[in-house]
N, C-alpha and C positions, 0 to 999 in steps of 0.2 A: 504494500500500500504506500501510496505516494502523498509528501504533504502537500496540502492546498497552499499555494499562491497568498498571504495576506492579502488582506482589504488594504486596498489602497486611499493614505486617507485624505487625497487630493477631493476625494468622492464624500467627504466629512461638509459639513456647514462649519465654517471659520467660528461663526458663535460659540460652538459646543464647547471650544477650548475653553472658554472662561466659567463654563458650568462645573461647580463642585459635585459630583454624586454623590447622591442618597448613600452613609453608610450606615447599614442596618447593625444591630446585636448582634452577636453570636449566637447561633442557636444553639437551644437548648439541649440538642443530642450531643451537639459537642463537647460541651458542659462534660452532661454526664459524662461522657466517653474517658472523660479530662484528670474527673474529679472522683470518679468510683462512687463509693459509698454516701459522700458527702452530700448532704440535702440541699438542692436548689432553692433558691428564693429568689422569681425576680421580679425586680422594682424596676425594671427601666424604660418602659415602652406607653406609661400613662393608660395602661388598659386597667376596666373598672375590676375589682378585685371578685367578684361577683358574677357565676353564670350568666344566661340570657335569661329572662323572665320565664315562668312556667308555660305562660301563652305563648311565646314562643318559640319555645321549644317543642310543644306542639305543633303547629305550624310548621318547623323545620320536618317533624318526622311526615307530616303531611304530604308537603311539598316535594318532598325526596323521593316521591314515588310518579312523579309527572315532568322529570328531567331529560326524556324524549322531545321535547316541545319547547321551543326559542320563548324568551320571559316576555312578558310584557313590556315594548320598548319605549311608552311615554311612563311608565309604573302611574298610572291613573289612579286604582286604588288609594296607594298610599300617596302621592299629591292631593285627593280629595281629602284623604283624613286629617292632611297635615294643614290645607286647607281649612276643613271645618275648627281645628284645632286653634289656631290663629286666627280665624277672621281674614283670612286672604286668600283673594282669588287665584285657584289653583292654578291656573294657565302662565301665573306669574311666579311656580316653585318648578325647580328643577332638582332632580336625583341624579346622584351620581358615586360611580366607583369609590367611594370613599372623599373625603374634600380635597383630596389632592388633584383627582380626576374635576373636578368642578373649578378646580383654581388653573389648571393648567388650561381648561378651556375658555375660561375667561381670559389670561393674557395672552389667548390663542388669535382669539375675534379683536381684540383690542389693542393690542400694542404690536408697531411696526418699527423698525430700525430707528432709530433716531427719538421715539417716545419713551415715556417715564414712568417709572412705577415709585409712589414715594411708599416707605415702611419706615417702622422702629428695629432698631438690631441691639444686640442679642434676640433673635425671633423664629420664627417657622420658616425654614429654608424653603418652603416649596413656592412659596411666593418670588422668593431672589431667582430660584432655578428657572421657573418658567418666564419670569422677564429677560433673564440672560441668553437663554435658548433661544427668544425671538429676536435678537441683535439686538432690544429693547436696554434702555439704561436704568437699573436700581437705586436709586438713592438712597441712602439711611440715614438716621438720624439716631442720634446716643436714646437710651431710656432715662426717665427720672430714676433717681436714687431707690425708690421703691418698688423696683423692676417694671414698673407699669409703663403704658406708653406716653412719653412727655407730648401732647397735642398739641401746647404752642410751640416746641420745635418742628413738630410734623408739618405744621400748618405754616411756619415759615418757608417750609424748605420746598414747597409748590411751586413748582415755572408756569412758563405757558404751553412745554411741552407736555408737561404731567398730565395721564390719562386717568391713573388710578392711583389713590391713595387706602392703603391698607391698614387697618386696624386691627391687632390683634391682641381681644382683651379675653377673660385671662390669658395673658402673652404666657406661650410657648418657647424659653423655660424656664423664665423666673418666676410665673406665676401670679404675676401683677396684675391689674384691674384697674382698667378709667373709671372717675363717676361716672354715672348718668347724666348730672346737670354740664359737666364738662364737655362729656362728649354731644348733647345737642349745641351747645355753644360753638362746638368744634363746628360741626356740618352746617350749622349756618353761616362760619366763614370762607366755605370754601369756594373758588369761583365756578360757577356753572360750566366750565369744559371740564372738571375733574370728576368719576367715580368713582365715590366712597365706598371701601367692603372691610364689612366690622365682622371679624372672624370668631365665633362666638362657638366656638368647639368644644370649651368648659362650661358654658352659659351655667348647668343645671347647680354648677357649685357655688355659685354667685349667693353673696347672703343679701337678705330682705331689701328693696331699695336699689338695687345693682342696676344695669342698662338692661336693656329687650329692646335688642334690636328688632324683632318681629312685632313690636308693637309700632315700634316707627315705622317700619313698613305698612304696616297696616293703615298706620295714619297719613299715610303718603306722603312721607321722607323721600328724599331722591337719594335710596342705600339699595347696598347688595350686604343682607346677611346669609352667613354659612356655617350654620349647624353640622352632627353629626351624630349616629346610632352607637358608635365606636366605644364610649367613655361609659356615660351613667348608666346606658339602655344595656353593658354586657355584648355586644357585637360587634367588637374588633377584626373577628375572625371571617364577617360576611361584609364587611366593607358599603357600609350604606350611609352617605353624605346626601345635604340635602342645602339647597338655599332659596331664597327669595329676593325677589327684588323688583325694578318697575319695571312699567307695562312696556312689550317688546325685548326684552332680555331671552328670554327662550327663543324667539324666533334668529337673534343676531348670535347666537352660540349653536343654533342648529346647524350647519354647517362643520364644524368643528368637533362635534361630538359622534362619540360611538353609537351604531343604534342601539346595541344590546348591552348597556353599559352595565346595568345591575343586572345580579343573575335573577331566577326568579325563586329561588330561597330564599334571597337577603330580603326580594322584595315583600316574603309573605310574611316572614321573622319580624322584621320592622313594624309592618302593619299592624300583627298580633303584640307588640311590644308595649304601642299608643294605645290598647284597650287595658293593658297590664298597668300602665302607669299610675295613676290615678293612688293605686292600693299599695305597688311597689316600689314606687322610685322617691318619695320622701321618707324613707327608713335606709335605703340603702344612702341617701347623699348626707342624711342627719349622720350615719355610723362613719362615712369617710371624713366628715367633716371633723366628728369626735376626734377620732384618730391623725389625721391630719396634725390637731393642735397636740394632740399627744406626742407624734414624732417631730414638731420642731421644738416643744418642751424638753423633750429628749436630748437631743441633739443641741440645746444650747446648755443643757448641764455637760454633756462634754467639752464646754469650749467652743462647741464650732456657732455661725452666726447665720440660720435658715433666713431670706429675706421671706417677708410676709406675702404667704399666700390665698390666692382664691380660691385655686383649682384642685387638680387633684393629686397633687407632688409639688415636692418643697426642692428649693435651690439655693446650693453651697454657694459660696465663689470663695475659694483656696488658693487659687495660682496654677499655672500650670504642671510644675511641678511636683507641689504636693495632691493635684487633681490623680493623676499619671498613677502617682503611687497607693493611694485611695482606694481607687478602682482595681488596681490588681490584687490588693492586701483584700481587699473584699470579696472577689471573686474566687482567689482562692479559699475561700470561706464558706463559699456556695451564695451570694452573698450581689446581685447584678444589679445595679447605679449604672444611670448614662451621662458618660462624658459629654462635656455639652461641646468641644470644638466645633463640630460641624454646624451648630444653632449661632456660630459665632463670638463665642466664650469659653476662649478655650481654657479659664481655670477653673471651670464649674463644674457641680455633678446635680442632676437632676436624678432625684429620690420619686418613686413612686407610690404615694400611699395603698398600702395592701391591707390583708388582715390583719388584725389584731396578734395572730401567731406571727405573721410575717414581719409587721413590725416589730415585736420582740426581738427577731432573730436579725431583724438590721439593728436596732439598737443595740444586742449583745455584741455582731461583729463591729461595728465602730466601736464599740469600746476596748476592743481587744488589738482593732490596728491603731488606734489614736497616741499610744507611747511610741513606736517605732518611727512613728511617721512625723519626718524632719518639720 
C-alpha cells in the first residue's frame, strides 16, 4: 500500500491560519486506561451534574425506535413549545446542533472580510472562531474585575464596520453576569447597523432579578438571544441549542444552515424536557447553586481566590504556571479542571460544579496538591 499524496494547502482558505481549534478534554477512557483503579471525577466540560429528566428519557427510548426516518428539519414541535413558552413567535426561534452550530451560522450570513465582530475576552471561543474563519475581524475588549462583561468598554469599542456585538452573560469562564438594568442601557446605545447576541447558555443559574433576554425579545428589543438544553435540562450529550431573535432572522441564516441539523432524538428529548421542567429544574438549579457556594467557600479556605459566580462552575486565575501544575496534580488524582488557555486565560482553571460526592472529592484533591504546588 502506497501513501497518499498530502493535501495540498494552497487548497486551505488563508483565514483558517488565524483560527485556534477547539481543544477538547481528554476523554475519559483514557483517563481510565491512564489511571487504573483511580476514581474519575470530572469537572470540566460545565455539563449539568444530573441525568436528563425522567420525560425525557422517555422520549429518548421512544424515539430510538423511528431512526429509519430523517428528523424533523424546521423541529416545529419544539419551536412551538419554546414559543408558547416565551411569548414569541415561533417562526422567529431557531434550533440548532448545539449553540455553537447557531453561532457559526450567524457569522456565516453576516460577516464578510473586512467586518466586525465586537466581544469581551476571556470568553467562549466559538464566537472568535467563526468570525476568524470568515476573514471577519474580532475585536475584544478586557472584562470588569468581576469577570463579567465591562459594557461601557464593549460599547466603546463599536466602529462602523461592527456587524455584531456579543454578549456573553454568565461569561464562559469566569462566570460573571451583567445587570439587567445595564444591559438595557447597553442596547439602547448601540447604533442601528450593529446586532446585538446576548448569549444566555447559563441563563437558568441567574439569581432572582438577573437579565431574560427572551423577555426583551418578546418585547421587541432588536436582540439575538441563545439558549441551550446542554446545562440545567441534562443534554449535553444530544446537542440541542436554541435562539430567538427579530423578524427575518430564520429566513437570512436559511441559506447557511444544515437541513437536518438536530437529530430527531434530541429533538423529542428537548420537547419532553419543557413539560418536565416546571416540577424538575428549580430543585436541581437551587442544589447547584447550594453547592456552587459551597465549593468556592471551599476553595477560598484553601487560599485560592474563586471570582464570583453565576453559573455553573467557579474560576481560579493562578498564573500560568501554577495553572499547568494544578491541572496535572489533579488529574493525576482522578480529579479533571479545565485549563482555560484556549477561552483566553491562560492562568485559569475553570471548576465545574458536580455532586455533592464530586465536590468533596475536588475539594479533598486540592487540598492534597495545594502544598506542592509553587
Amino acid at each position: 500500500m502506497h501513501d497518499a499524496p498530502r493535501l495540498d494547502p494552497a487548497l486551505v482558505r488563508p483565514a483558517l491560519a488565524s483560527v485556534q481549534p477547539y481543544v477538547p478534554g481528554r476523554p475519559l477512557s483514557d483517563l481510565r486506561r491512564e489511571l487504573g483503579d483511580v476514581p474519575i471525577t470530572k469537572l470540566a466540560s460545565n455539563e449539568g451534574p444530573y441525568p436528563p429528566f425522567a420525560a425525557a428519557r422517555e422520549a429518548i427510548a421512544t424515539a430510538a425506535g423511528e431512526q429509519n426516518l430523517y428528523p424533523d428539519p424546521g423541529a416545529w414541535a419544539l419551536r412551538d413549545a419554546l414559543g408558547g413558552r416565551h411569548g414569541i413567535d415561533p417562526g422567529r426561534i431557531l434550533i440548532g446542533n448545539g449553540m455553537d452550530s447557531l453561532i457559526r451560522s450567524l457569522v456565516m450570513a453576516m460577516l464578510d472580510p473586512g467586518d466586525e465582530l465586537v466581544m469581551g475576552w476571556p470568553s467562549f471561543i466559538s464566537y472568535r472562531q467563526g468570525t476568524l474563519a470568515q476573514g471577519a475581524t474580532c475585536t475584544s475588549v478586557a472584562l470588569a474585575p468581576d469577570g463579567a462583561y465591562d459594557l461601557d468598554a464593549l460599547a466603546g469599542a463599536v466602529g462602523p464596520r461592527t456587524k455584531i456585538v456579543a454578549v456573553v452573560s454568565p461569561n464562559n469562564p469566569t462566570g460573571g453576569a451583567v445587570g439587567a438594568g445595564a444591559l438595557t442601557g447597553f442596547l439602547d446605545s448601540l447604533p442601528p447597523h450593529v446586532l446585538p447576541v446576548l448569549d444566555e447558555a447559563y441563563f437558568e443559574y441567574l439569581p432572582d432579578g438577573g437579565h431574560d433576554g427572551m423577555a426583551l425579545v418578546r418585547d421587541g428589543r432588536y436582540l439575538v438571544v441563545m439558549r441551550t438544553f446542554s446545562k440545567a435540562f441534562g443534554l449535553a450529550g444530544l446537542r440541542v441549542g436554541w435562539m430567538a431573535g427579530p423578524p427575518g432572522l430564520a429566513e437570512a441564516l436559511a441559506p447557511v444552515r444544515n437541513a437536518f441539523d438536530v437529530n430527531a432524538v434530541a429533538q423529542a428529548a428537548a420537547l419532553a424536557s419543557l413539560a418536565d421542567a416546571a416540577a424538575e429544574l428549580p430543585r436541581r438549579i437551587g442544589e447547584v447553586r447550594a453547592e456552587r457556594a459551597r465549593m468556592a467557600d471551599g476553595l477560598r479556605a484553601l487560599g485560592l481566590d474563586p471570582l464570583p459566580s453565576e453559573a455553573n462552575f467557579v474560576f481560579l486565575e493562578v498564573g500560568p504556571e501554577r495553572a499547568r501544575a494544578m491541572d496535572l496534580a489533579l488529574t493525576a488524582r482522578g480529579v479533571i479542571v479545565r485549563p482555560t488557555g484556549g477561552f483566553g486565560a491562560p492562568g485559569g482553571l475553570r471548576i465545574t460544579v458536580g455532586t455533592p460526592e464530586q465536590n468533596d472529592r475536588l475539594l479533598d484533591a486540592m487540598r492534597a496538591v495545594q502544598e506542592p504546588v509553587p
